[in-house]
C-alpha positions in Angstrom: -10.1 12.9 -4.0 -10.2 15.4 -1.2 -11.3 18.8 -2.2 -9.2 21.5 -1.5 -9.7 24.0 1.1 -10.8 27.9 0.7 -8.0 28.8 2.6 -4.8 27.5 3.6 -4.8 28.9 6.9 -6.8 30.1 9.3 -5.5 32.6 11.8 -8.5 32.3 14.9 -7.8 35.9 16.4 -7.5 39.6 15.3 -5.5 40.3 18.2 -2.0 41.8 17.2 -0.7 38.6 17.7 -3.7 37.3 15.3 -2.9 40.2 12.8 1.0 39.8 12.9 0.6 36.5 12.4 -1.6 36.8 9.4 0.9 39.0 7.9 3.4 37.4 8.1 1.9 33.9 6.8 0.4 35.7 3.2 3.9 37.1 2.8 4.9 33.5 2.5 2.5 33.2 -0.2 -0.3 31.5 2.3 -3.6 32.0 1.5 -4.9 33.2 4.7 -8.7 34.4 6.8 -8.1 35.8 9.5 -11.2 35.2 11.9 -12.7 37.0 15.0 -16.1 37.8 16.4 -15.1 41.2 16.7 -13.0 43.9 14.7 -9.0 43.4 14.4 -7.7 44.5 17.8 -11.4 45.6 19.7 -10.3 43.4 22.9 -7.2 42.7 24.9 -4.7 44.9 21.9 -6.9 48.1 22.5 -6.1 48.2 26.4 -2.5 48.1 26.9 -0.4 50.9 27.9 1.1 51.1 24.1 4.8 50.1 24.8 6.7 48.5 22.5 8.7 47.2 25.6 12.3 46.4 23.9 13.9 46.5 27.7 11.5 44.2 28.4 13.4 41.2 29.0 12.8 40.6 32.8 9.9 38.8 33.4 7.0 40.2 35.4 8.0 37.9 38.6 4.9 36.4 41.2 6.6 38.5 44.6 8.5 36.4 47.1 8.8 38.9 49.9 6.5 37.3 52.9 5.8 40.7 53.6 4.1 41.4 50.5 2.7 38.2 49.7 0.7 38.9 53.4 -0.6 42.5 52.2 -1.6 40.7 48.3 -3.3 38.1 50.3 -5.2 40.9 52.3 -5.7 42.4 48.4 -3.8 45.6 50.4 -1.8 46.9 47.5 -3.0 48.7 44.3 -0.9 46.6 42.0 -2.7 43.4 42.5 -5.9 42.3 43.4 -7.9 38.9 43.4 -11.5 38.0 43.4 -12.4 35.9 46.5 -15.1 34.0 44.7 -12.6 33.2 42.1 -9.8 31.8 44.3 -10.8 28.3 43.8 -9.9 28.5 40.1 -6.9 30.7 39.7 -5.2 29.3 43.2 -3.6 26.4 40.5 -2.5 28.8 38.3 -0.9 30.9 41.3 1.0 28.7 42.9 2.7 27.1 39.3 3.2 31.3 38.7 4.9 31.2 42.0 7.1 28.2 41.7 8.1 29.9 37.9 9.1 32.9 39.4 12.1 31.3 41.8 15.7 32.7 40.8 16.7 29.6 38.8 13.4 29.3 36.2 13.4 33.4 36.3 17.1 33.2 34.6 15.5 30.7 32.1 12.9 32.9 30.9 14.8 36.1 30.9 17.3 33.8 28.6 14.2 32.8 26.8 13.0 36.3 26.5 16.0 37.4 24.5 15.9 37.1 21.0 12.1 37.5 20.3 12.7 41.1 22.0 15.3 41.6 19.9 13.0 41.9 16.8 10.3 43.7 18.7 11.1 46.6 17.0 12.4 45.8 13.5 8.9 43.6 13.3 7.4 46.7 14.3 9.0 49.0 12.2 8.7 47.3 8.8 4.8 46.4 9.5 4.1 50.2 10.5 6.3 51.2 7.1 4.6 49.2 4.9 0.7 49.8 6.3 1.6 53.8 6.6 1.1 53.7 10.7 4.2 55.8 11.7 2.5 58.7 12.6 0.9 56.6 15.4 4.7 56.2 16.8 6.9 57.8 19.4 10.3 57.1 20.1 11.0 59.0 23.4 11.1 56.1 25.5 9.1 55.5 28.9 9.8 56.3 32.5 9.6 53.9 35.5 9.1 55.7 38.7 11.1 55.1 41.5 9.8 55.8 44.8 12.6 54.1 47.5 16.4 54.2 47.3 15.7 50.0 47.8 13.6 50.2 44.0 16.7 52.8 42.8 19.0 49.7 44.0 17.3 47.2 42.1 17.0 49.0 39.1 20.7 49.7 38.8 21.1 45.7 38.7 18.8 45.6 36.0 20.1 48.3 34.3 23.6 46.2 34.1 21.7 43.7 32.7 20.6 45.6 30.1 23.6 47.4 29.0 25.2 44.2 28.5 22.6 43.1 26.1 23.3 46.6 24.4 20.1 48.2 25.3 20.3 52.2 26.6 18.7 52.8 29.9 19.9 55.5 32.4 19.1 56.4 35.8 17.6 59.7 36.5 17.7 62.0 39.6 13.9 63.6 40.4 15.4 66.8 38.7 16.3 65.5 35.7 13.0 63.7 35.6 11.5 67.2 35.9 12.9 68.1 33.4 12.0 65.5 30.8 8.4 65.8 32.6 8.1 69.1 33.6 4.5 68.6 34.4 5.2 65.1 36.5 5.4 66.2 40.4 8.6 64.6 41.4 8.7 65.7 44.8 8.2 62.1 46.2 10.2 60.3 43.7 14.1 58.8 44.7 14.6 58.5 41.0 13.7 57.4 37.5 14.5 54.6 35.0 14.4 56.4 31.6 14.5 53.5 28.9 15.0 54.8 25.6 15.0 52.2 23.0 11.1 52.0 23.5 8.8 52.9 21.3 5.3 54.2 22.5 1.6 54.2 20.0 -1.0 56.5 21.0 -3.8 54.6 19.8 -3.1 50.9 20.4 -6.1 49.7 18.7 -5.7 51.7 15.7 -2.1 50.3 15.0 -3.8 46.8 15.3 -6.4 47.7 12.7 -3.3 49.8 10.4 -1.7 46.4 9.9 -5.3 44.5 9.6 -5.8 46.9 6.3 -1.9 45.6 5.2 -2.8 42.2 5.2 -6.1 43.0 3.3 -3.7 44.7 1.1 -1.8 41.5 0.5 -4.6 39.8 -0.2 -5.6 38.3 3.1 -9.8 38.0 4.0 -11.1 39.2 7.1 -14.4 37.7 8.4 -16.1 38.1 11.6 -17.3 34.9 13.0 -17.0 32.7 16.0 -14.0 31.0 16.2 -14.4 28.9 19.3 -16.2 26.7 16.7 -13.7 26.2 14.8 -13.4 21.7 14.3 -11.4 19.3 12.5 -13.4 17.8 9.3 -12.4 15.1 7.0 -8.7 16.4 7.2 -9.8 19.9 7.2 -11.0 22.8 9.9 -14.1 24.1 9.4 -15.1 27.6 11.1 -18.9 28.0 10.8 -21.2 27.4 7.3 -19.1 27.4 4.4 -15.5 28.8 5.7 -12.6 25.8 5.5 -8.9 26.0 6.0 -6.3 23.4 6.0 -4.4 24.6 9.4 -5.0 26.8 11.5 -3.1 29.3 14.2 -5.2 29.6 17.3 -4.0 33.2 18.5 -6.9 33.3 20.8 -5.6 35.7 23.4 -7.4 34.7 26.9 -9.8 32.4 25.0 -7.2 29.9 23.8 -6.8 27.7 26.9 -10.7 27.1 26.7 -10.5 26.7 22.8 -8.0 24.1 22.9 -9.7 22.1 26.4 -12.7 21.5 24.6 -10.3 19.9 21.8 -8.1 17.2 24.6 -5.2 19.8 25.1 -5.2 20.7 28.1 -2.6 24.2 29.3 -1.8 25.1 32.6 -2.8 29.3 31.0 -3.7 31.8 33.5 -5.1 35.7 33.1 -4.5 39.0 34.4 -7.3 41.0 34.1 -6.8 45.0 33.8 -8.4 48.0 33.6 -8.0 51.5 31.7 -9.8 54.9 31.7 -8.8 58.0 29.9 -8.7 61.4 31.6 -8.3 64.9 30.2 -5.5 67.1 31.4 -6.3 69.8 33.6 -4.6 72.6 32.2 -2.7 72.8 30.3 -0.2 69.8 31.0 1.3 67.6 28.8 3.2 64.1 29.4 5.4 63.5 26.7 6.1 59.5 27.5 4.2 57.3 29.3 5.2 56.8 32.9 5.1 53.9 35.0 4.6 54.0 38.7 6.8 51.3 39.9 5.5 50.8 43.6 1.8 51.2 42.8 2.1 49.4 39.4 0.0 51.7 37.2 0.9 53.6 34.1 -0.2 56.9 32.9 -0.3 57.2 29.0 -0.5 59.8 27.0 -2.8 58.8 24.1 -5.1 59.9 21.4 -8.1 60.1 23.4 -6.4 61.5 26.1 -3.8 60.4 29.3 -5.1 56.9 29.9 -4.4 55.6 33.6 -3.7 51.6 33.5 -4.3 49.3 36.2 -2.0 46.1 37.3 -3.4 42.4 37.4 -6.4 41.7 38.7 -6.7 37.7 39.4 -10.0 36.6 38.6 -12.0 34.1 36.6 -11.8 35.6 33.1 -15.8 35.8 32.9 -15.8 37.3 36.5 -17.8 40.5 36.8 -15.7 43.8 36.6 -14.3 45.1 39.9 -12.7 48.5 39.2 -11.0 48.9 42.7 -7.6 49.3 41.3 -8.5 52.0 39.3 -10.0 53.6 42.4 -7.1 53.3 44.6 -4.5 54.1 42.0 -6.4 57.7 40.7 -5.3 59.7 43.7 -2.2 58.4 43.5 -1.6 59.2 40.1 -3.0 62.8 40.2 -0.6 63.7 42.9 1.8 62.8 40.1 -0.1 64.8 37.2 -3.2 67.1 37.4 -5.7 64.6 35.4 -9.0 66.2 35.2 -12.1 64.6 34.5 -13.1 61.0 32.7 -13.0 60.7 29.3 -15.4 57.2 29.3 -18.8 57.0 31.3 -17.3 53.0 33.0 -13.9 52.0 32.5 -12.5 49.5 29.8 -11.9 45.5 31.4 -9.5 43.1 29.1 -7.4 40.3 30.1 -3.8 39.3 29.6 -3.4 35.5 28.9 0.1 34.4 30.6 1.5 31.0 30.9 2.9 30.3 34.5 6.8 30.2 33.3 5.5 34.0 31.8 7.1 32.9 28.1 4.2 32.6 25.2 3.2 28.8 23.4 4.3 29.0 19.6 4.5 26.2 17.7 2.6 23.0 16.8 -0.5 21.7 19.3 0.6 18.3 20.5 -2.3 15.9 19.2 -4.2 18.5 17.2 -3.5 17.8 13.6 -3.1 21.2 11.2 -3.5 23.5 14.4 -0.5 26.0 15.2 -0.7 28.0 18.4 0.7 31.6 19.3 -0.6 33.0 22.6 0.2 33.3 25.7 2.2 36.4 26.2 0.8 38.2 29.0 1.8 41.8 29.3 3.5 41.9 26.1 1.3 40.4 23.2 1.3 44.0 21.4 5.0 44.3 21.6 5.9 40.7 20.6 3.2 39.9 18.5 4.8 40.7 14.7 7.9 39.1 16.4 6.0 35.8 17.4 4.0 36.3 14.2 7.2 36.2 12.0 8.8 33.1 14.3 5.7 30.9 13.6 5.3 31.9 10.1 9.2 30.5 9.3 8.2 27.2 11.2 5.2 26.7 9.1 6.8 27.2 6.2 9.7 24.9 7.1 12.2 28.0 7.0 15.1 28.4 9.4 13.0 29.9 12.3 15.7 33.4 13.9 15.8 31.9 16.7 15.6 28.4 18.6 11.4 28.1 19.1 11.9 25.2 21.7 11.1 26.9 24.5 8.1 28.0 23.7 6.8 24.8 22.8 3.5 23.3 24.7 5.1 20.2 24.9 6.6 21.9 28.2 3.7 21.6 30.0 2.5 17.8 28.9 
């Protein structure tokens, strides 16, 4: 007779994908461990810019404009960057990112995109309820910076998009962004995109670690381990000396696609590495909502430990040495924006996004991994969609009507 396992499941990442996850599997009455070699939410969850990105729909498409795809291959713009000695492995990944993003596959995965963002926020809100994390919530929106009546053009398409799908976006002039901002220089702006269904968290890792305490609270064990060891025994997975499950949910973040090679399944997953440093006002100005610099692709968010300037993607092996130079260009852009004083951190923070080519995340079953359930993959917007994902793969393990159709986020896309 086999002997049953500790623990029904174990979740392999405290991520807030990992976390959500968790959740949302011991409300089901799973017994779950959720496992990480680190705290919940110490790596790519603390380094976001803290958007709960409802608008978020419109995938984050690889540029088609010969024009700019000469100046990112020149590593010209602040936005992007790549490592040279790391071409030879993330050139694959680029070019299946570049065949994604053509008009026809881009309508699929803004189709895709959906539904799961339409329970960003209600995941969101009932998990911050229930673990007593509201205080760390804003619901003022965030601005996207418009410097070029061409970006004010685009935007107004998107905008229709939105509005259709019943989200509340409006297009601001540079005064009435000065207004909302009265801080924010304006003077080279041609507009704004204020997006108001958006909710913002001042301390991104603290929200992760908020719901990690609720699903201590319903009963769910936390142990810090390494969960790359994580193998299949006698109809079981074992995660180091003495710590069993019967499935598990590899939420793995950046790690997964190595996790899951070692084990014969083989995803086409890339990263985008980014970078964040907090500064200090000088003065006494304020930013009320994080604001996103649409032409230089950095964010400035105001947080806990003060206005925290984010970086775009940085292509690069994920174990590549740290190259700040994004963060270097994008500074004096930013403080002609806002007066940022000095560093909060001695060296800026590295994490890494993990992003499938077709930019949608894998949940579901792993083709030819018995017991193992996977739910990674969402580049920019693990921390908004992770209770959303965590709640989608949760009704599929429990054989529920999942809300919405899973298949395409399957992996069987890729094999």
């Amino acid at each position: 007779m086999t002997k049953r396992p500790a623990f029904d499941v174990a979740v392999l990442g405290a991520g807030m994908v990992g976390v959500a996850s968790a959740i949302h599997l011991a409300r089901r009455g799973a017994s779950v461990v959720l496992v990480d070699r680190r705290g919940p939410g110490e790596e790519t969850s603390h380094g976001n810019a803290g958007i709960i990105q409802r608008e978020g729909v419109h995938p984050y498409l690889f540029p088609r404009s010969p024009l700019k795809l000469v100046q990112y291959a020149m590593n010209l713009r602040p936005e992007a960057h790549y490592q040279l000695a790391s071409l030879p492995a993330v050139a694959p990944f680029l070019w299946r990112y570049w065949r994604a993003s053509a008009p026809g596959q881009a309508r699929r995965t803004l189709a895709a995109n959906i539904p799961l963002f339409a329970a960003c926020l209600e995941t969101h809100g009932e998990l911050a309820a229930e673990a007593g994390a509201e205080a760390l919530i804003a619901r003022q929106g965030w601005l996207r910076l418009l410097r070029a009546p061409a970006a004010v053009a685009e935007a107004q398409v998107q905008l229709a998009e939105l509005r259709a799908l019943g989200l509340d976006a409006v297009l601001l002039s540079p005064s009435e962004t000065g207004r909302l901002e009265p801080h924010l220089a304006t003077g080279e702006l041609a507009g704004a995109v204020h997006y108001r269904d958006p909710w913002t968290v001042s301390d991104p890792g603290a929200l992760v670690r908020a719901y990690a305490r609720l699903f201590e609270r319903l009963g769910g064990t936390i142990r810090q381990a390494d969960a790359s060891k994580a193998r299949r025994d006698g109809g079981h997975w074992r995660i180091g000396d003495g710590l069993v499950a019967g499935r598990i949910v590899v939420a793995l973040g950046p790690w997964s696609k190595a996790f899951l090679a070692a084990r014969g399944l083989k995803l086409p997953m890339g990263v985008k590495r980014g970078y964040h440093r907090h500064y200090r006002p000088a003065g006494a100005g304020v930013l009320n909502r994080p604001v996103v610099d649409d032409a230089n692709g950095f964010v400035l968010a105001p947080m806990a430990a003060g206005i925290r300037l984010t970086t775009g993607a940085e292509f690069a092996r994920l174990e590549a040495p740290a190259t700040p130079v994004q963060l270097a260009r994008c500074l004096p852009i930013a403080r002609r924006l806002f007066d940022l004083g000095e560093p909060v951190e001695a060296e800026a923070w590295l994490g890494a996004r993990p992003v499938m080519p077709d930019m949608l995340p894998v949940i579901g079953e792993a083709p030819g991994l018995p017991g193992a359930f996977l739910n990674f993959g969402h580049a920019h917007h693990g921390f908004t969609l992770g209770p959303a994902s965590g709640r989608l793969l949760a009704q599929m393990m429990a054989g529920e009507t999942p809300f919405c159709d899973p298949s395409p986020y399957s992996a069987g896309r890729f094999l």
